[in-house]
C-alpha positions in Angstrom: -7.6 11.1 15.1 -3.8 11.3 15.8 -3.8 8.1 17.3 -5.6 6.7 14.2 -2.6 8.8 12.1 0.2 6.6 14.4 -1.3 3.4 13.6 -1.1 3.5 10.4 2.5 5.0 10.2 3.1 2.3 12.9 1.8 -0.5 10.2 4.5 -2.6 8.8 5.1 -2.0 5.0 6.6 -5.4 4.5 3.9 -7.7 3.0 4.3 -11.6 4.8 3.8 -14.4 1.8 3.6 -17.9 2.5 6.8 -19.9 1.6 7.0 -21.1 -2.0 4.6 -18.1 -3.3 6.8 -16.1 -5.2 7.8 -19.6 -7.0 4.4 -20.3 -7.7 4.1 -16.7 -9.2 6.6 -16.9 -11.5 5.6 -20.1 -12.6 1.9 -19.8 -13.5 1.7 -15.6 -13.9 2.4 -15.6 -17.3 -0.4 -17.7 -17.9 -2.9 -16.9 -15.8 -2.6 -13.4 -17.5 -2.1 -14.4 -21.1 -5.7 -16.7 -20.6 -7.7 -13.8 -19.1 -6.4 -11.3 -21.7 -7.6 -13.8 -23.8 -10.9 -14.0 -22.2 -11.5 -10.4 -21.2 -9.8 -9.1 -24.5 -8.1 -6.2 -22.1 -5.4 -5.8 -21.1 -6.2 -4.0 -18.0 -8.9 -6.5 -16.9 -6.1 -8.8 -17.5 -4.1 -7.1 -14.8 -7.1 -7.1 -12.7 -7.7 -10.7 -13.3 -4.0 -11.8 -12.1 -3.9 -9.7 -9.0 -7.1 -11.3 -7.8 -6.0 -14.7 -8.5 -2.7 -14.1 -6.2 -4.2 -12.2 -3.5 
């Protein structure tokens, strides 16, 4: 179990993203999000929509 415990503290917290991803965010976020609120009508599937799209 302890080794298990060291692993994960071990685990780097820096998440890696490709080159140009954070451009590509900014550019199309605002409206991937504002479509699926549209869509889904919730705000909070909304959210749930644009995380899935940029994972």
């Amino acid at each position: 179990m302890a080794t298990n415990c060291l692993a994960i503290q071990a685990a780097p917290t820096a998440v890696i993203r490709p080159p140009g991803f954070e451009e590509l965010y900014n550019e199309y976020s605002e409206t991937v999000y504002r479509t699926a609120r549209r869509i889904t009508g919730s705000a909070a599937d909304a959210e749930d929509v644009l995380q899935t799209v940029f994972l």
